[in-house]
Each structure stands twice: as structure tokens, then as C-alpha cells.
VOGU-3710 file (C-alpha; in Angstrom, 3 decimals, decimal comma):
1> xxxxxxxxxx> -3,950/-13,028/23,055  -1,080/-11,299/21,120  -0,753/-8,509/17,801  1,785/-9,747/15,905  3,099/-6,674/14,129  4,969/-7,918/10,306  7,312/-5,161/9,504  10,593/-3,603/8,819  12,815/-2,087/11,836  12,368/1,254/10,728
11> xxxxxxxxxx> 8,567/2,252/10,044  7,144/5,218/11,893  3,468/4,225/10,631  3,882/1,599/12,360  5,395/2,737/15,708  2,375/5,123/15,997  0,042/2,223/16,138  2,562/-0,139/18,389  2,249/2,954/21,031  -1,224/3,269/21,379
21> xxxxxxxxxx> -1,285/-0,432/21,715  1,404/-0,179/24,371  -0,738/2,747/25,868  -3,731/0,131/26,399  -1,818/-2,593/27,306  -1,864/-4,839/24,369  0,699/-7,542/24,072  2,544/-7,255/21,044  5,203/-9,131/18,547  7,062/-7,011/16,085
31> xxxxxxxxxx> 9,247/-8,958/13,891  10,852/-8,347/10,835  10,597/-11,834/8,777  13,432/-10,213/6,396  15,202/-11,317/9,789  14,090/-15,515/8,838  16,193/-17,492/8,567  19,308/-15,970/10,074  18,026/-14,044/13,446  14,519/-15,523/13,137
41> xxxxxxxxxx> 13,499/-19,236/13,579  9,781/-21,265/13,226  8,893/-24,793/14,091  5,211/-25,429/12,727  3,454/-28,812/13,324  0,357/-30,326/11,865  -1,581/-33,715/11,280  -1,531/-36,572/14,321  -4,629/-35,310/15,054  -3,986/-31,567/14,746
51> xxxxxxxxxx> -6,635/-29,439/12,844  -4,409/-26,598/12,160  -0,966/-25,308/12,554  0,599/-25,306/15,546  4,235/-24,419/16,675  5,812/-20,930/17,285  8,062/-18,530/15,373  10,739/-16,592/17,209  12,146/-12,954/16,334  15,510/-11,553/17,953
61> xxxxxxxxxx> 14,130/-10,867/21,148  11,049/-12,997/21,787  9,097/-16,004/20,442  5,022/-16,436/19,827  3,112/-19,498/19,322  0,927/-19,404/16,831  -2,267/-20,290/19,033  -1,252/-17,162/20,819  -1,974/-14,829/17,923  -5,428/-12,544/18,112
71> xxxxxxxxxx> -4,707/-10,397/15,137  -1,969/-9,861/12,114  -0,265/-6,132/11,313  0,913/-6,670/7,756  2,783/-3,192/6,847  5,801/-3,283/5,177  8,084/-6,663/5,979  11,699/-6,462/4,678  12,450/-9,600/1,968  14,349/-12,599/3,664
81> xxxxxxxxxx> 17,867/-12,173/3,889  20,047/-14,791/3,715  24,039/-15,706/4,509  26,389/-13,983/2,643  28,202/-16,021/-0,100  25,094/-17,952/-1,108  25,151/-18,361/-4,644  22,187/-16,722/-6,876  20,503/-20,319/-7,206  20,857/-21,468/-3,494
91> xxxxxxxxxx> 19,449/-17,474/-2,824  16,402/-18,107/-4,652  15,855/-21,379/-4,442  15,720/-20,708/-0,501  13,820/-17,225/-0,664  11,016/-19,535/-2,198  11,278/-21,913/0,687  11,209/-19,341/2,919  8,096/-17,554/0,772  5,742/-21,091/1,480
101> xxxxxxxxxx> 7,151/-22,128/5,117  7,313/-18,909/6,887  4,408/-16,951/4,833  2,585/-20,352/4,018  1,729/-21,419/7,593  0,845/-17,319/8,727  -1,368/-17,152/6,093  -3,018/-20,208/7,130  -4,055/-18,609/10,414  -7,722/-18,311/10,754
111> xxxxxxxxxx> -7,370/-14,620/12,417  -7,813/-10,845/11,825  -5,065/-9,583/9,189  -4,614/-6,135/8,288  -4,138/-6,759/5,770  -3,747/-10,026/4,253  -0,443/-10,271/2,259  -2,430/-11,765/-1,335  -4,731/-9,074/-0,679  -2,162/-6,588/-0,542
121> xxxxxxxxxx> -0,937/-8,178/-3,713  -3,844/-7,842/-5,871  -5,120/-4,944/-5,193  -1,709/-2,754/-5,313  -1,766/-4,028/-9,318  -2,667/-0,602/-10,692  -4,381/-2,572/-13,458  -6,295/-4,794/-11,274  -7,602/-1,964/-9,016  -8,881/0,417/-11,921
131> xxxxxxxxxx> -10,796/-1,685/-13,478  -12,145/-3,050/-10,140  -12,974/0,854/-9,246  -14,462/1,227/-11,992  -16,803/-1,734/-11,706  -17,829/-0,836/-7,958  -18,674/3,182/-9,442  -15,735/4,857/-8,701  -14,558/7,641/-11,679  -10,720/7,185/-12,603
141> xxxxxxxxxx> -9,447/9,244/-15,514  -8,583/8,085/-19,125  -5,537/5,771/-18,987  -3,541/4,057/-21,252  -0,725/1,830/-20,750  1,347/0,754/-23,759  4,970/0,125/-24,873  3,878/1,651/-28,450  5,421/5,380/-28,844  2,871/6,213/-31,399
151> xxxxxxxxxx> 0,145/4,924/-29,470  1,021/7,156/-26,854  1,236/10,072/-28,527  -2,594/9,512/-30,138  -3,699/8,641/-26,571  -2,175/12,192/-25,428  -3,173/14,299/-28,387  -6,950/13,154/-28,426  -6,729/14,397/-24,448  -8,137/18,421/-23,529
161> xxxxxxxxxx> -5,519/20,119/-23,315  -3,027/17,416/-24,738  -1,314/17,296/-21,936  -1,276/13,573/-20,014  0,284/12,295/-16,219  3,177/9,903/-16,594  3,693/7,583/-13,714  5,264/4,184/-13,021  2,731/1,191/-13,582  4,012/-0,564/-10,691
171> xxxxxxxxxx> 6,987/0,993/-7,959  7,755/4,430/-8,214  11,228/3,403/-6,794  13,352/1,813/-9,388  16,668/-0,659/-7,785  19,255/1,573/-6,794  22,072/3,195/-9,347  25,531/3,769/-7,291  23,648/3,499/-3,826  21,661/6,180/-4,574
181> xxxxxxxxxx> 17,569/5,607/-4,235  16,203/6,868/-6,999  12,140/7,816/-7,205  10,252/8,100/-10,131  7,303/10,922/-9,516  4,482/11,933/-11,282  5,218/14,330/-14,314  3,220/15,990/-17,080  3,952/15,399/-20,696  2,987/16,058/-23,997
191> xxxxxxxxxx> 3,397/14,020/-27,231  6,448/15,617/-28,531  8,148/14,685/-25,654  7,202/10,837/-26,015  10,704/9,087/-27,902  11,025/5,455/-28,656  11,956/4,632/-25,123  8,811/4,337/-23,928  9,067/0,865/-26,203  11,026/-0,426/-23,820
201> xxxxxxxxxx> 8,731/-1,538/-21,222  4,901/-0,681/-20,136  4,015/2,493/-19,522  1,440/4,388/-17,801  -0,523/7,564/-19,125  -3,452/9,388/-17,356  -5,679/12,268/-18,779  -4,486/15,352/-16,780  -7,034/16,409/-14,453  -7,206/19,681/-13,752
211> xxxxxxxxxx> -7,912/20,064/-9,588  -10,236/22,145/-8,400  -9,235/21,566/-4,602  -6,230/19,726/-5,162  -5,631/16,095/-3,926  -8,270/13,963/-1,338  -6,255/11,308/0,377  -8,682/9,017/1,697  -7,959/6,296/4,247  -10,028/3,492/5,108
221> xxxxxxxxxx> -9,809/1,473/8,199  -12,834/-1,168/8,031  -15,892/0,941/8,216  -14,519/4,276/8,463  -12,990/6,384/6,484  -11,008/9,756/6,894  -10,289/12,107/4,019  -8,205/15,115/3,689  -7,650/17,542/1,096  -4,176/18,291/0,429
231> xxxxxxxxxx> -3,223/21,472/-0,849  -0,044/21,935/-2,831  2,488/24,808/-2,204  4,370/24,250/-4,596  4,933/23,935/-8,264  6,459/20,994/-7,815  3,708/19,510/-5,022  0,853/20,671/-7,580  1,994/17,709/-10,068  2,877/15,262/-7,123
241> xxxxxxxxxx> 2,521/16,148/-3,533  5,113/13,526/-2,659  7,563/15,688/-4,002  7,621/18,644/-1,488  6,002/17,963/1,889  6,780/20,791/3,779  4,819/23,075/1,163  1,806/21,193/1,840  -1,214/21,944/3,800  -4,332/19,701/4,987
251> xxxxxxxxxx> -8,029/20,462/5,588  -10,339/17,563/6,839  -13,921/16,978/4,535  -16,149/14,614/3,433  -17,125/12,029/1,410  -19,872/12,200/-1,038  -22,410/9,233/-0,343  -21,547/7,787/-4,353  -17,995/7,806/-3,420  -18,187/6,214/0,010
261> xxxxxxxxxx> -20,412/3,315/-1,854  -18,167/3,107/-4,209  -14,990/2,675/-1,729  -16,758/0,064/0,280  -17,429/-1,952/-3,038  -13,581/-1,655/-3,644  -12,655/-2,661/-0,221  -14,523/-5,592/-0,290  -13,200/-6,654/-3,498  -10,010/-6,902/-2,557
271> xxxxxxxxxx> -11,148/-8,359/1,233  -9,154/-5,192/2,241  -9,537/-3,759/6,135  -7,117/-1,166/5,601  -6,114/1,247/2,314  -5,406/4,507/1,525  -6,907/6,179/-1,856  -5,839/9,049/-3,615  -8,210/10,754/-5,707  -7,866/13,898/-7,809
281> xxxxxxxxxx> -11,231/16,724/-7,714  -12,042/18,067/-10,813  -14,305/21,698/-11,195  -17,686/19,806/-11,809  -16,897/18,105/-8,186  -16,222/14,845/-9,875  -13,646/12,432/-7,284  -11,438/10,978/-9,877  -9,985/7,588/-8,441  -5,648/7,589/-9,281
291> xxxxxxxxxx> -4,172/5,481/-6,250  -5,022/2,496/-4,180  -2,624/1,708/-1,468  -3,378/-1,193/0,712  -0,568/-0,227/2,782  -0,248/3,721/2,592  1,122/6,336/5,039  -1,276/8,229/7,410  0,790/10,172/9,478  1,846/12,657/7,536
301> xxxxxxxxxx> -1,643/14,537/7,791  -2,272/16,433/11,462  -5,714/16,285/12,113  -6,172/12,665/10,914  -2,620/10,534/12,359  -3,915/10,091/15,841  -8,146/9,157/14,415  -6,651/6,645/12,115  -4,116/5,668/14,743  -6,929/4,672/16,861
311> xxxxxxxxxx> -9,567/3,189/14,559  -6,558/0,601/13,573  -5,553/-0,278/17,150  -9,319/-0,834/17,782  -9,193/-3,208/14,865  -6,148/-5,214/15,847  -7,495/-5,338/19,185  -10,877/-6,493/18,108  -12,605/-3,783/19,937  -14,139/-1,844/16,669
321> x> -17,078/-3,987/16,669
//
């Protein structure tokens, strides 16, 4: 029985679990299915007699029948490319083809995913998965999203402080200007700075919490879970760590009980195997809930890239139970 791995060519998450699967000699598929239809083909089958899907779907360099498949790696799949010269209509008319005969028939596979792509979906909707957080227990700070100005200044005035976190609602990396990739970090503001832009679109505000041992990045891989605080070392890091890596530093902890419950309840809302949480820690201790990533990094933190490494090999190889 085979992992198939979904994802992108270049993805060093991913390469650090494909190795340790290598190391224990479990057979693998990696394919890109950005690469379907033009250097990736499928032939599925059902009915006559057939109970489920059958058939095979071929990458560049080797094919795998679907009754072949132990376990799914959904990480981070490029979208499907198609021929050049294909008019806008013919593009997406096929990318939606493509979306329910190559995704359609893997999704109907009754196996281990990691996670499953709807899942993913769902519960990467910042909306979706703070209100679900805060029905399984989980603290997450005063937010408003709006495309009022004025409401957003009343929202940020009434705050301590008054002082609130802008971020993106949905992808902090906005399409390209002039083929330069562009990312849109978290930043603090106050209400003079809000201008009738922000009526352009939604808009995200969070209370501003001040940290009392900076950032907990917590990742989850089915039962266990590995948390780190991250310490900032720079101005720039204390506002969003994302923004200055090399200034940051890691220390391994743990999780209080209420927030372990509470992560479990969120992981099985979403019917999520695998996520990665950020959460910001006020003075009074308090694990404030800003992040849920059912497809975050984990290598960038020492102490915790080879654990997790293993604890998700074990699960695609269906040895964690």
C-alpha cells in the first residue's frame, strides 16, 4: 500500500516528511495535480458491478491505482494549469472539470487524508474557525470585521489602549503587482489612521493583546500536540513573527489541560488530523486563539521539526495507533 503525497514541486514541509518515509521504506507518490491535465493523466471507472472507484492517475514519472492508495498527504497542491492560448471561458470552464474529475473521485476514497481538502476549506475561513473556537472553549480576542470606516474606528477606540491588529480576513498574499509577491502582515493601528478605504472590501480588526511570553505556535498531529513559544527579536517580529525569522528564538512548553480540551473540540469540528494554531499569551496566562492553519509550517522551529516529522509519518503510515 502506497502515500500519495498532493503537493507543489517545491515544499520543504513536505520533503521532511517524504524522507522519513523513504527512511522506513514507505512507498510513496508525490504529484503535483497543478501538473493535470497537461503532464498528469487519470482514467477512473465505476458501476458494472463496481462499488467504488477504480482506475489509476499518473504523475510525470509514475502512475498509482487508486486501490493502491493507504493514505492521502494533502499540503499545498499547485491549481491546474492548462495549455497556453486557452481562452478565459475554455480556462474555467475546464479548471471546473478538472475541480470534480480529478478532486471528485480522490475525495471519494474511503482512506486516511491529512487532511481532507473540504476540511482544509472550512476551517481555514477565519470566520468559520473563531466562532467554532469559541464554541469548543477556546479564548480569541475581540474582533470585528467590517467595510464601515466609522465602525472601525468605534470598534478600536472602545479597545484598552485603543490600539487594534489589522490583518487580512482571508490570504495574507494578495495576486502579484509587476511580478513582485507582495505579503500583507500583521500591523497595529489606531483610529486616526482608519480612511475610507477600508470601505472597500472586509476587513479584519483584533483587540491588541499585549504578550506576556510572546507567541505559542501549537501543532496538532491527531492526538498530539507540540507547542512552542516563540520569542520575537525584533520590533518588527514582536507585531508578526513572520516578518523577521532569523531574530526569532523557540522554547518548547505546555499546554494547559482547558486549552488542550479545547483544541481537540476544534479539531474534531473541522474532522481535522493535522493543524497548526497560533495563539497569543496575555499577563493573566490567558491563551488567546488568533490562527488556525490546517496546513501550517513546522519546520521552522528546532526542537519540534523532526517530533512532528515523525508523529505525521506514523499517521500516513497508519502506525500511530
Amino acid at each position: 500500500m502506497t502515500v500519495l503525497v498532493l503537493t507543489c514541486d517545491l515544499d520543504p514541509t513536505t520533503d521532511l516528511v517524504i524522507s522519513e518515509l523513504n527512511e522506513r521504506g514507505v512507498p510513496l507518490v508525490r504529484l503535483d495535480p497543478g501538473d493535470f491535465p497537461e503532464k498528469a493523466a487519470i482514467a477512473f471507472t465505476i458501476g458494472g458491478g463496481q462499488g467504488k472507484w477504480q482506475g489509476r492517475v499518473r504523475g510525470r514519472r509514475q502512475g498509482l491505482p487508486l486501490d493502491q492508495i493507504r493514505s492521502v498527504y494533502y499540503r499545498r497542491p499547485d491549481p491546474f494549469r492548462f495549455a497556453a492560448g486557452m481562452s478565459v471561458e475554455d480556462a474555467e470552464w475546464s479548471r471546473a472539470e478538472a475541480r470534480a474529475g480529478f478532486s471528485g473521485v480522490l475525495a471519494s476514497l474511503d482512506c486516511r487524508w491529512v487532511n481532507r481538502p473540504g476540511d482544509n476549506t472550512r476551517a481555514a475561513c477565519k470566520p468559520v474557525a473563531l466562532a467554532t473556537a469559541v464554541r469548543c472553549g477556546l479564548a480569541v480576542p475581540r474582533t470585528l470585521i467590517t467595510n464601515e470606516p466609522g465602525e472601525a474606528r468605534d470598534f478600536i477606540n472602545a479597545l484598552p489602549g485603543q490600539v487594534a491588529a489589522y490583518k487580512p480576513v482571508g490570504s495574507a498574499f494578495p495576486p502579484e503587482q509587476d511580478g513582485q509577491r507582495r505579503a500583507l502582515w500583521t500591523t497595529r493601528v489606531t483610529a486616526d489612521e482608519i480612511t475610507t478605504d477600508v470601505s472597500r472590501t472586509a476587513h479584519q480588526f483584533q483587540e491588541w493583546i499585549d504578550k506576556a511570553r510572546g507567541e505559542v505556535r501549537l501543532t496538532v498531529v491527531e492526538n498530539q500536540m507540540f507547542a512552542s513559544e516563540i520569542h520575537a527579536g525584533s520590533d518588527a517580529s514582536r507585531v508578526d513573527f513572520r516578518t523577521d525569522y532569523p531574530s526569532l528564538s523557540y522554547q518548547t512548553c505546555p499546554v494547559p489541560a482547558p486549552v488542550a480540551a479545547g483544541v481537540r473540540g476544534l479539531m474534531s469540528a473541522f474532522g481535522l488530523r493535522y493543524a497548526a494554531m497560533d495563539f497569543l499569551v496575555d499577563y493573566k496566562g490567558t491563551w488567546h486563539l488568533i490562527d488556525l492553519n490546517p496546513n501550517g509550517q513546522f519546520g521552522f522551529i528546532p526542537d519540534l521539526r523532526g517530533p512532528i516529522t515523525h508523529a505525521l509519518a506514523d499517521l500516513l503510515e497508519g502506525t500511530d495507533t
